[in-house]
N, C-alpha and C positions, 0 to 999 in steps of 0.2 A: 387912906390909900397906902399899899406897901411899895416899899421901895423895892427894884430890881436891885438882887446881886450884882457883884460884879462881873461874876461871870457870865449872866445874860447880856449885859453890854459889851462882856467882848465877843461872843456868836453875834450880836448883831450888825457889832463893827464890822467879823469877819465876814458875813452873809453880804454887808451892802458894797464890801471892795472887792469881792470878789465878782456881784452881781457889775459893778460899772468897770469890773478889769473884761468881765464875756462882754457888754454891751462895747464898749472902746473897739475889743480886737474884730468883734464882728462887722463896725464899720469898716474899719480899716482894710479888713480882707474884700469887704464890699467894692471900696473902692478901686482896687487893683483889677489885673486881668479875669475876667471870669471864661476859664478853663473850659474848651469843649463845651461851651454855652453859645446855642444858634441862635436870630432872631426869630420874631412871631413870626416873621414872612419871608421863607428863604427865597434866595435869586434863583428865579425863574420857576420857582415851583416845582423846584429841585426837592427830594426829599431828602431829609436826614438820617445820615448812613450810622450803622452801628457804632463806630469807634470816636463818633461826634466832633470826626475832624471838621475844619474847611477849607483847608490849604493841603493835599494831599500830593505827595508826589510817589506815583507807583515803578517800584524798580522789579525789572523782571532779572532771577538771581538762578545759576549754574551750580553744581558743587562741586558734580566729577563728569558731565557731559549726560549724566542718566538721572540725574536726578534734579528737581528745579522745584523755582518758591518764587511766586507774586507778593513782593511785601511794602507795605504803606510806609512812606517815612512823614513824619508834622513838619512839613517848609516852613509855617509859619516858625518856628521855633527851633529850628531844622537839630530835630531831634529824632529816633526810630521808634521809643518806646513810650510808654502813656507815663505822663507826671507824675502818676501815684505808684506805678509801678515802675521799677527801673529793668525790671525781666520781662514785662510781657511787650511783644509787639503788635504790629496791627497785618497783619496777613492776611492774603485772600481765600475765602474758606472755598476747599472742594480742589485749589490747583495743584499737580504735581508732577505736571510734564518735563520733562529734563531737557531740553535746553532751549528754554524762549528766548528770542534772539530777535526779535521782532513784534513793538506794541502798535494798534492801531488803534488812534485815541480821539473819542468820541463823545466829548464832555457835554454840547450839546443836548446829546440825544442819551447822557447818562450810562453810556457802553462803552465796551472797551474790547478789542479784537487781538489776544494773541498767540501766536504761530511758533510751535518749536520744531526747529530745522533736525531733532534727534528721531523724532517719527510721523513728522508730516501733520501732525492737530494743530486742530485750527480754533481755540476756545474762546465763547464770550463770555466777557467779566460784568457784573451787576456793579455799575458805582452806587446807586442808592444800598444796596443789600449788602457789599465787597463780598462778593460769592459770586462762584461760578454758576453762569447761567445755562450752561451747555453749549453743545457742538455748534460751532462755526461751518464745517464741513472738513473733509478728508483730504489733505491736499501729499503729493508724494515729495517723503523727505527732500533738504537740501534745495528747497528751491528759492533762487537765484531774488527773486525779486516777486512781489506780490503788489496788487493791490486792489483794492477795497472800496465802492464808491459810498457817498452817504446815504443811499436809499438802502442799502445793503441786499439790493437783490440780486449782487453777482459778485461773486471772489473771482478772480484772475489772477494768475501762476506762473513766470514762465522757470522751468523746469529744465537747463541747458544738460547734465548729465544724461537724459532721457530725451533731447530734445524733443519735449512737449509743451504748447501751451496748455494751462487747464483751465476751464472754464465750471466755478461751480454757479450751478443757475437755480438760483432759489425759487424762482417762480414758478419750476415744474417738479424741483425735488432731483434735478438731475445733472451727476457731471461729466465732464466733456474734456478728451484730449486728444488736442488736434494735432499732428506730427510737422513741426518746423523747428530742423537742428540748428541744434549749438541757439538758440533764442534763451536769453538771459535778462532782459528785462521787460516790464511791461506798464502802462502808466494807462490811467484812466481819468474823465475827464470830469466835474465836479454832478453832471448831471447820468451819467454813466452813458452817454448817447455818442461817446467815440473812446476807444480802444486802441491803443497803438502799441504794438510789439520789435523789438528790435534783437540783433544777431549778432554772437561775438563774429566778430573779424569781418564785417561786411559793410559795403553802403550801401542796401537795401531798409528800407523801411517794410513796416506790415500792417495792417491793418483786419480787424475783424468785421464781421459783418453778423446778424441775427435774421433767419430767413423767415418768413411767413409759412404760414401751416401749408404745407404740401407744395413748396415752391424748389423748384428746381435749384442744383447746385448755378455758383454765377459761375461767367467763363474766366478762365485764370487763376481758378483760385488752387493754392498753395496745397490745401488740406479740408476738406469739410465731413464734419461727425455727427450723428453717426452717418456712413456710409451710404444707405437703400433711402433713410429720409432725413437728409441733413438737416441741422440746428444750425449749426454755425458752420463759418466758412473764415479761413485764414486768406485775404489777398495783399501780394505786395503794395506799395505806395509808390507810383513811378516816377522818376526826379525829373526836373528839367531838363530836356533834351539837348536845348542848344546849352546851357551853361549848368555843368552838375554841380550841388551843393550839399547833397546827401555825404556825407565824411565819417564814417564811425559815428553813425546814430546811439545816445545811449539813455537817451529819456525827453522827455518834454513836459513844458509848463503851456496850461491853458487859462487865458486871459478870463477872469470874474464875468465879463460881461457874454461869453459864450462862444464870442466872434473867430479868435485865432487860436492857434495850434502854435508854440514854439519849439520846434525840435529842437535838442541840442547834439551837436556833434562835438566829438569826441576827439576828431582829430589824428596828431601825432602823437599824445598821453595814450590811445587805445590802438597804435598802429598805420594811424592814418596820416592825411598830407595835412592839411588844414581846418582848426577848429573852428568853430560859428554858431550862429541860430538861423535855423530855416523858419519863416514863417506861411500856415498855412490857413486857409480858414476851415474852421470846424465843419461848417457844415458839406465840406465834402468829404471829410472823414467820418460821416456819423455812421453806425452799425446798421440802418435802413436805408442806406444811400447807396442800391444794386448798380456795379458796372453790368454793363449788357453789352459788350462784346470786347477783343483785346486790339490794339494796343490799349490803355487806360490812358484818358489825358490827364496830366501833371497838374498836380491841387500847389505846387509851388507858387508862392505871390513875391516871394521877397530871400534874400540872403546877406547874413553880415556875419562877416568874417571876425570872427575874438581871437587876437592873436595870444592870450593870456589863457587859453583853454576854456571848454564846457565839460561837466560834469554834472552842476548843479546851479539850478537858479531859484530866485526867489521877487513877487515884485511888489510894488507900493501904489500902484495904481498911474504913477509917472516914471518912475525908473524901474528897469531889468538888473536884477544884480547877479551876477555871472559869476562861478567860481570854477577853476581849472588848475592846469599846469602847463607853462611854455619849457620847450626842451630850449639847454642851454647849450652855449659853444663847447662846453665838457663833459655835453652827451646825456647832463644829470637835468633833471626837470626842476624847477621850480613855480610854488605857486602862485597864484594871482588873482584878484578880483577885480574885475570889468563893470562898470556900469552901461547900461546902452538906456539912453530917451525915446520913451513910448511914442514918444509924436513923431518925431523923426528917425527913427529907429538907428540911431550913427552912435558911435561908441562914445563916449563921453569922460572918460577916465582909468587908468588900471593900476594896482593896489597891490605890494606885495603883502601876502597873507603866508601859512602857514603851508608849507609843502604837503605832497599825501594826496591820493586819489578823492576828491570833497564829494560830500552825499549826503553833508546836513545844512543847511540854514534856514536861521531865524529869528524874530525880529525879536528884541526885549526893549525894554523899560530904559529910559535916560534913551532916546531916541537912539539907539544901538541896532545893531546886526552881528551874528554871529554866526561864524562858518568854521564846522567840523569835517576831518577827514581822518586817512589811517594810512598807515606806511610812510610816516613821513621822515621817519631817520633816516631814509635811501633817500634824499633830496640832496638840492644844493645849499640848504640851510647847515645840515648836518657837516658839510662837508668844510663847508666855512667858521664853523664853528660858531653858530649862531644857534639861538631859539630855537630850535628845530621839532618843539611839541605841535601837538594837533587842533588847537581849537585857536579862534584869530576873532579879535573883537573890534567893529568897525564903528567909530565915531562918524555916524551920517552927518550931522551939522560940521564938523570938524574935517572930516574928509581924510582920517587916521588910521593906521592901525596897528593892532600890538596884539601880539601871540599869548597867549596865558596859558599856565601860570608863567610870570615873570621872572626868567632864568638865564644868566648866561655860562655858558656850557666852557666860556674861555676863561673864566674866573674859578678857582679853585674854591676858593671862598663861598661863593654861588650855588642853591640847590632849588629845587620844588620845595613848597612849605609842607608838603603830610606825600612822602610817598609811599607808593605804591607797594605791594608786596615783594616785587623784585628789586628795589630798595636802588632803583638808578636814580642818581642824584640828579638828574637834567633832564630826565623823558618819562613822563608819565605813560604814555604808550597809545594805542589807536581810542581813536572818538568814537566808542560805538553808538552813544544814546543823547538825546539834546532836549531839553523843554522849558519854557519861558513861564515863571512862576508870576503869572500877569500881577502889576502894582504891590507886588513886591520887592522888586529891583535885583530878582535872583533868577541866576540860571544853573538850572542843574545837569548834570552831564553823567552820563556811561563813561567812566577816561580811565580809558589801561584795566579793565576791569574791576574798576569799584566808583565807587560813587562822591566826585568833587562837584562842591558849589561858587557860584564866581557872583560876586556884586557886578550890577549894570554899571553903577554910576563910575567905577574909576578899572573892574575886571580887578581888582584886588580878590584872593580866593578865603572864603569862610571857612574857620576850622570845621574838618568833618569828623573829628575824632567821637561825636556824638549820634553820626548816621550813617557813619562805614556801615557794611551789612557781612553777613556773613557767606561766602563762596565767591563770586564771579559777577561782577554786575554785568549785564548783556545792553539792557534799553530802560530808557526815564518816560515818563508821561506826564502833565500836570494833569490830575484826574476834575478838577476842580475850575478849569479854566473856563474865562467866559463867551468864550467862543474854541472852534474847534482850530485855530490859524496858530492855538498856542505851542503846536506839538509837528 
């Protein structure tokens, strides 16, 4: 038998340490995160989207007001671009509407609805695909307020420059605009079976109605289109006679289980005497429920007065949580948040939060609540030289709140951690976008036009210097969420 050189013994040395250095490192990579890897059975029989995220959060982005971009940031990681590349990002194929300003987010149902106020489109986005799915329908630029129910067989508009509502009706291919001035908002209910429209500068409520084939316009009504064979009809909501509680109507929450209507009034924030909730029941506002002669009898059941302002509410099944603003003795408003008990509808506590007309909250992770608004350096925050940014994070168990990011404006010393392009060391600027990245303990936000993230558990803010985006962020979405309550 010959003996091996030496040189075959050292290839084999080098062959077998090289063979157990690939064996070693490919456990070892095994072991760690496996990257953009779904399991065999995704939730809810969701499909797997291109970019093989599963924590998606979608920022709708501005450049110059003409030109616009739907782009994916990884929340899990919260990072904009793919791990192997540091240049490519995850964009929505097919968008480039100029200036989306508005996402309606439908993780659910795997859609996404949104609207740019620079020409009036109304585009649905494919979360399995991230591609544009096509037209939403044609709504006229600038309109004030939209919304969207989940069957999606009707967009509503309301359109205050033209004072028009619009009514797109998918179920016949046809849209509708009914003439009631200066109307600026409009809310719809989760089954789309009531419609309520509201008017700057008024206490009148409104309501729509859906007619039957070849049914007579009803008596009183405001506006019905078309004309010779009406669809739809706009009629007022008549308040209670002996004791009015209608106040600068400027939206309403509808109770999960179908029963009540909560207007919110607006108050002295919108011009008016007295802020509150009107409570009604749904089913005398639903769109099949014809008055048949006028005066209309009053669907009012209930009123409570929030001295802390309505704007915006949000509930949990036992509390109403109210955001507003109370004018102060020096004329300046300041904000607040109001609790009221679903059982006994009495107020139960008031919370200063963040100044600023409010028109976002929602719930996140470490049993929190979060309320965004805009304009809030014209407050009495500002003026006292306090915290005066736009977003307020509410410790439910604790019964707390704190303004983030965590700033004071009377310390020289004191800034935001990553600001914004106008480089104000104490104000990040208006809350445009909000979305609760479920059991991750992050909330992402639209703040001052770019894109900050905030921890649930203590609202300490996440470096973004990884998923700033490029132009103007307008609105967030969590694309990914496990229910649509996330957004």
């Amino acid at each position: 038998m010959k003996n091996r050189s030496p040189l075959s013994h050292s290839f084999c040395a080098q062959f077998f340490c090289g063979l157990v250095i690939a064996i070693v490192t490919l456990g070892l990579t095994s072991c760690g995160v496996r990257y953009y890897k779904f399991p065999e059975y995704t939730f809810a029989n969701r499909p797997v989207p291109p970019s093989k995220l599963n924590t998606r959060v979608l920022v709708s982005i501005t450049v110059n007001g003409a030109q616009g971009a739907l782009q994916m940031l990884d929340a899990q990681r919260d990072i904009r671009n793919s791990i192997f590349n540091p240049n490519s990002t995850f964009p929505i194929s097919g968008f480039a509407n100029g200036y989306p300003n508005m996402i309606f987010n439908f993780p659910e149902q795997v859609l996404g609805y949104v609207y740019s106020n620079s020409d009036g489109t109304l585009t649905q986005v494919d979360y399995g695909k991230e591609a544009v799915a096509g037209s939403g329908g044609k709504l006229p630029a600038k309109a004030d307020s939209i919304a969207v129910p989940v069957n999606f067989k009707h967009v509503y508009a309301a359109v205050s420059s033209l004072g028009v509502l619009t009514v797109i009706d998918n179920t016949n291919g046809q849209t509708y605009y009914l003439n009631l001035p200066n109307v600026y908002r409009v809310a719809v209910n989760q089954g789309d079976s009531v419609v309520l429209a509201m008017v700057r500068n008024s206490n009148t409520l409104y309501r729509l109605l859906r007619l039957n084939q070849n049914q007579a316009a009803v008596p009183g009504a405001i506006d019905c289109q078309p004309f010779n064979v009406p669809v739809w009809c706009v009629v007022p909501v008549p308040d209670s006679a002996s004791s009015p509680s209608l106040d600068r109507p400027v939206g309403a929450y509808f109770s999960l289980d179908g029963t009540t209507a909560y207007v919110l009034n607006c108050g002295p924030e919108c011009g008016g005497t007295t802020a509150g909730i009107t409570m009604m029941p749904q089913g005398s506002l639903r769109v099949d429920n014809y008055p048949t002669s006028t005066p209309y009898p009053s669907p009012v059941t209930g009123n409570v007065p929030v001295p802390g302002g309505a704007t915006a509410v949000l509930a949990d099944g036992t509390t109403l949580y109210i955001s507003g603003q109370q004018l102060q003795p020096d004329g300046l408003f300041a904000g607040f948040l109001s609790t009221m008990d679903l059982g006994t509808n009495k107020i139960t506590g008031q919370y200063t939060i963040s100044d600023g007309y409010h028109t976002k909250m929602l719930f996140g992770d470490d049993n929190t609540l979060w309320i965004g608004s805009q304009s809030c350096a014209n407050g009495e925050r500002a003026k006292l030289k306090q915290n005066y940014n736009c977003l307020t994070r509410y410790d439910i168990g604790a019964k707390t709140t704190k303004v983030v990011p965590d700033v004071n404006p009377a310390d020289p010393n004191s800034s935001v951690p990553y600001p914004n392009a106008n480089e104000n060391k104490y104000y990040y600027g208006d809350l445009t976008g909000l979305c609760w990245v479920q059991g991750k303990n992050k909330m992402y936000t639209a703040y001052g036009g770019q894109v900050h993230a905030f921890n649930t558990a203590d609202g300490s803010e996440i470096n973004n210097a990884q998923f700033t985006v490029q132009g103007t962020a307008l609105d967030v979405a969590f694309m990914d969420a496990a229910t649509n309550s996330a957004n």
